[in-house]
C-alpha positions as CSV (number, residue, x, y, z in Angstrom):
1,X,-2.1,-7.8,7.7
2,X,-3.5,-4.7,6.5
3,X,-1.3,-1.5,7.6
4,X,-4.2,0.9,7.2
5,X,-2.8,4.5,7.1
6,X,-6.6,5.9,6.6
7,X,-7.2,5.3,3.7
8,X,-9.2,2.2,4.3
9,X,-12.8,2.6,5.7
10,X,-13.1,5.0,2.7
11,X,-13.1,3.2,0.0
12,X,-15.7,3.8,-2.3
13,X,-17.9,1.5,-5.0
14,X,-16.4,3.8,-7.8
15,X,-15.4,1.7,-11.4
16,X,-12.9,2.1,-14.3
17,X,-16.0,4.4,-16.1
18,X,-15.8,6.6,-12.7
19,X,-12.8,7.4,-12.3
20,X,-11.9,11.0,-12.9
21,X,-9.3,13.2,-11.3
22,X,-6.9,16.0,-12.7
23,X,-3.1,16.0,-11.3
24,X,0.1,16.9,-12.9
25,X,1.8,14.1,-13.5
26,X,4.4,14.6,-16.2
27,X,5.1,11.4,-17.9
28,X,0.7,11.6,-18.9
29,X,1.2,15.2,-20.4
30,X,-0.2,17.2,-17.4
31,X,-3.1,14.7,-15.8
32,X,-2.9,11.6,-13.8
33,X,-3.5,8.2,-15.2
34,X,-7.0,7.8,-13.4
35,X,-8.1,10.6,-15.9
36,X,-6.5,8.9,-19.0
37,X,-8.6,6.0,-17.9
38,X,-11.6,7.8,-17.4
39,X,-11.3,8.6,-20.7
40,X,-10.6,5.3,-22.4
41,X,-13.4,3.5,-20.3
42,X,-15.7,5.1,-22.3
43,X,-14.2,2.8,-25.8
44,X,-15.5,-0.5,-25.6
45,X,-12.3,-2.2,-23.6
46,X,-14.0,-5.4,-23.7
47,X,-13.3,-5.4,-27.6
48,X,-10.4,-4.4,-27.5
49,X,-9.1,-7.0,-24.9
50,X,-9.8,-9.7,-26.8
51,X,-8.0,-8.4,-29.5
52,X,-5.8,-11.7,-30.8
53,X,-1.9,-10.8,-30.5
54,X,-2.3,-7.8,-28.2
55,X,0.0,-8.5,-25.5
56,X,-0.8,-7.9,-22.1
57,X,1.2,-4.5,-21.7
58,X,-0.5,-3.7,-24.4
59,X,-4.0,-4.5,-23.3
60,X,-3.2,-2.3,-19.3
61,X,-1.9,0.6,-21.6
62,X,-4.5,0.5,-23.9
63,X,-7.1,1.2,-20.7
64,X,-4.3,2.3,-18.0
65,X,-2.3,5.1,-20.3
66,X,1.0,6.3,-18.9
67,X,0.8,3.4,-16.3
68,X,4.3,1.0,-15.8
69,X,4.5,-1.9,-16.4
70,X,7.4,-4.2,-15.5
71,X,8.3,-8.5,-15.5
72,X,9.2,-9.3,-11.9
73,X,8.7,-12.0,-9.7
74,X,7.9,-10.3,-6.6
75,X,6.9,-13.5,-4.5
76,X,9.4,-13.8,-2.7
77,X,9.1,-10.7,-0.8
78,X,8.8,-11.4,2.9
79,X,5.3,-9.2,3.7
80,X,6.8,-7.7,6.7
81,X,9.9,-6.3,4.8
82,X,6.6,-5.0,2.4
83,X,5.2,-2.9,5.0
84,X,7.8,-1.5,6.4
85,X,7.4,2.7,5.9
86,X,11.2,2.5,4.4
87,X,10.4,0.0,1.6
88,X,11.1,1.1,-1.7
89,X,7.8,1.1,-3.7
90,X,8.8,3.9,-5.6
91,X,11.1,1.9,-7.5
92,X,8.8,-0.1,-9.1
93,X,7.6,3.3,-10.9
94,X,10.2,3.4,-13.6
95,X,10.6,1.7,-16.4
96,X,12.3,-1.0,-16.3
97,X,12.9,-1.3,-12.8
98,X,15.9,-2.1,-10.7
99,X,15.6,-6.1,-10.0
100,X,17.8,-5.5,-6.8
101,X,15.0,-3.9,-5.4
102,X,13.7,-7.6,-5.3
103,X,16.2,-8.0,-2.6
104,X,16.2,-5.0,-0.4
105,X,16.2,-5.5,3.4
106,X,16.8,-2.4,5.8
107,X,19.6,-0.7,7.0
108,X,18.5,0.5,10.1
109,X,15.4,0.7,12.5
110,X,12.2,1.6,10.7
111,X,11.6,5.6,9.8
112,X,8.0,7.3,11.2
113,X,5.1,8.2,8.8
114,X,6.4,11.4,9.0
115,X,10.0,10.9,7.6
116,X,10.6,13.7,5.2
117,X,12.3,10.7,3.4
118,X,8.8,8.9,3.2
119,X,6.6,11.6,2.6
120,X,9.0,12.0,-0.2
121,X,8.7,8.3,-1.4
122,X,4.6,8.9,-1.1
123,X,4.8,11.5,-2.7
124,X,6.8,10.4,-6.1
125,X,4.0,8.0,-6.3
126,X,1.1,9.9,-6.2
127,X,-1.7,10.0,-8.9
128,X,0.6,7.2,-11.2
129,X,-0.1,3.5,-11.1
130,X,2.4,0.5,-11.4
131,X,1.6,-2.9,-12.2
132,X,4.1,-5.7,-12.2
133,X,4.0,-9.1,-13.1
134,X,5.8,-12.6,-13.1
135,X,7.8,-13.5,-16.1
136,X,6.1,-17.0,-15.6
137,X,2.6,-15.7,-15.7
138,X,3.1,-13.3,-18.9
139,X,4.0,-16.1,-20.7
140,X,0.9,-17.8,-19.5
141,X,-0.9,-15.1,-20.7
142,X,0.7,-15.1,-24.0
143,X,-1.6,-18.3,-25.0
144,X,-4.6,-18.1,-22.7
145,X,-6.8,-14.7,-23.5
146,X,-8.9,-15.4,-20.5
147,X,-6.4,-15.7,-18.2
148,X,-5.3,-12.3,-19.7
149,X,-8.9,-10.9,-19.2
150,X,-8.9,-12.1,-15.3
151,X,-5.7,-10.6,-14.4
152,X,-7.4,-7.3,-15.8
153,X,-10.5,-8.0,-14.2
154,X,-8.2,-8.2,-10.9
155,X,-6.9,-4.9,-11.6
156,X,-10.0,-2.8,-12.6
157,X,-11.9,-4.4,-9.3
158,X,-8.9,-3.6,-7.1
159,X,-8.9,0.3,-8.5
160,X,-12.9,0.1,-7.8
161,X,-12.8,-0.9,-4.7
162,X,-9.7,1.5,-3.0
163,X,-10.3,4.1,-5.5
164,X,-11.1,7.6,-3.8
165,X,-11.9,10.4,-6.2
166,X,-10.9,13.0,-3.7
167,X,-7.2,11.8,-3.7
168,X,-4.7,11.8,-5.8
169,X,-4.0,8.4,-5.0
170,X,-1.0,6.1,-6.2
171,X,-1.4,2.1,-6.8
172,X,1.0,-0.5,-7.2
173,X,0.0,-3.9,-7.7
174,X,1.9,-7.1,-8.0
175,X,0.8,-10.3,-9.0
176,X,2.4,-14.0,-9.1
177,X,2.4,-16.6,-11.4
178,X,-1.1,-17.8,-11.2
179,X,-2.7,-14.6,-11.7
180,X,-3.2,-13.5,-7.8
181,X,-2.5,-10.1,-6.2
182,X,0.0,-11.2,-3.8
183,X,1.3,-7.6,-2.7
184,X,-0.3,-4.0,-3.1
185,X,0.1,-0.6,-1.9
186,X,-2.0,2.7,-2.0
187,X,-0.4,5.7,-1.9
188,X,-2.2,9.3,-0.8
189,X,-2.1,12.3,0.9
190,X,1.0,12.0,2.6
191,X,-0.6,8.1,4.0
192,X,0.6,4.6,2.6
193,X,-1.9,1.7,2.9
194,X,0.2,-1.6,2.2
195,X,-1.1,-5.2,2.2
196,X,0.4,-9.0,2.0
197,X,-0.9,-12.4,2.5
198,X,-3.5,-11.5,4.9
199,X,-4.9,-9.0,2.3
200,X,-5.1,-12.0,-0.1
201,X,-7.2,-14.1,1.5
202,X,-9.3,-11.3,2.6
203,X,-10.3,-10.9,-0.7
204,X,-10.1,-14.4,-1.5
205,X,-13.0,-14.7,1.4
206,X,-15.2,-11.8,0.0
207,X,-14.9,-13.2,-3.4
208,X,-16.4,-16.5,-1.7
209,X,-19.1,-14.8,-0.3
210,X,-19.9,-13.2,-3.3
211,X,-20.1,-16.6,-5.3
212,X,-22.4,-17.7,-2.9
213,X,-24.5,-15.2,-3.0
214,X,-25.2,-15.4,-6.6
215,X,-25.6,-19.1,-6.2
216,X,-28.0,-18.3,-3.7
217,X,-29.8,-16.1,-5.5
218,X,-29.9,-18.8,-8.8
219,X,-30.9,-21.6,-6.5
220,X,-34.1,-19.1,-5.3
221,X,-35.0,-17.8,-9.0
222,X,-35.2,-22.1,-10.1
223,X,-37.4,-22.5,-6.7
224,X,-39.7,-19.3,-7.9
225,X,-39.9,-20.7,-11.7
226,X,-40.9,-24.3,-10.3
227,X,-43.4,-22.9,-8.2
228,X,-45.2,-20.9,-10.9
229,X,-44.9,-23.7,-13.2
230,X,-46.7,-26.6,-10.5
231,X,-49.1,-23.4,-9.9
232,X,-50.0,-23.3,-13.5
233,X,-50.7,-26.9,-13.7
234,X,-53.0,-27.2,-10.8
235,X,-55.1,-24.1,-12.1
């Protein structure tokens, strides 16, 4: 499920090229990474993507500066453990990060939003992003460009669609080995907003309605050519 802290509900349509907001965030010399990207978006990314030999740390940095960037395999993480308010996603913002926060499990019944403990963990995340990805699936990457290209595609679209420009949002986003977000978590104004499975095929089943929309819409713009054509011929 979706443990929506408020931040869902207002999302906004807002992409890569929108995104704009000033924080202090030391490790990105005084501003947060969404305004290093603003700033990049407006290079031709596309290009430089498909540079041959960029890695794919390489390729986030070059769009997401001051983002981290760590080879995990976070599959195994039970998605109830995930959304619990005493998980450490915070950990995943250094570089590199502790593997044996690949194992936690709690010590105790689960803290309240309002935790000075959580509210601390929020807060360390705010306005930096995180992305972390499979051994198995970098090397994947290694020799197949468009895989490469998808798994950014996957991050820019997630950014667009939970990105709010009045917040100094935080994102992590993990992936596994074929490419798929299998656990994420939004960070803001003293709010989390984790997801897991269900999250997955959520997006899985707008991405499905999407493709069939556009085939829709194909299918209706052959019909409307056919129909001009046999109208031309009978005039």
């Amino acid at each position: 499920m979706i443990t929506d802290y408020g931040l869902l509900g207002k999302v906004g349509g807002y992409g890569p090229a929108g995104i704009y907001q000033k924080e202090k965030a030391a490790d990105s010399g005084g501003v947060s990474f969404l305004e290093l990207a603003s700033a990049k978006a407006a290079q031709n990314v596309t290009e430089q993507t498909s540079v041959t030999g960029m890695s794919f740390e390489d390729m986030m940095k070059s769009k997401y500066p001051g983002a981290y960037y760590n080879v995990m395999d976070t599959s195994k993480i039970d998605g109830g453990l995930w959304g619990r308010n005493d998980y450490p996603w915070d950990a995943y913002f250094s570089k590199p990060a502790d593997e044996s926060v690949l194992n936690w499990t709690p010590t105790g019944a689960e803290p309240s939003m309002q935790d000075s403990e959580v509210q601390n963990k929020i807060n360390s995340m705010a306005g930096k992003m995180s992305v972390v990805i499979p051994s198995e699936l970098e090397e994947k990457m290694k020799n197949d460009p468009e895989l490469a290209k998808q798994v950014m595609d996957k991050i820019d679209g997630f950014i667009s669609t939970y990105y709010r420009p009045e917040a100094n949002q935080g994102f992590l986003i993990t992936f596994d080995e074929n490419g798929e977000i299998n656990h994420a978590c939004i960070a803001c104004e003293g709010r989390i907003t984790v997801s897991s499975s269900e999250f997955v095929e959520a997006r899985k089943a707008r991405e499905a309605k999407h493709a069939e929309y556009e085939r829709t819409a194909e299918e209706n713009a052959i019909k409307r050519k056919l129909r001009e054509q046999q109208g031309c011929k009978g005039c």
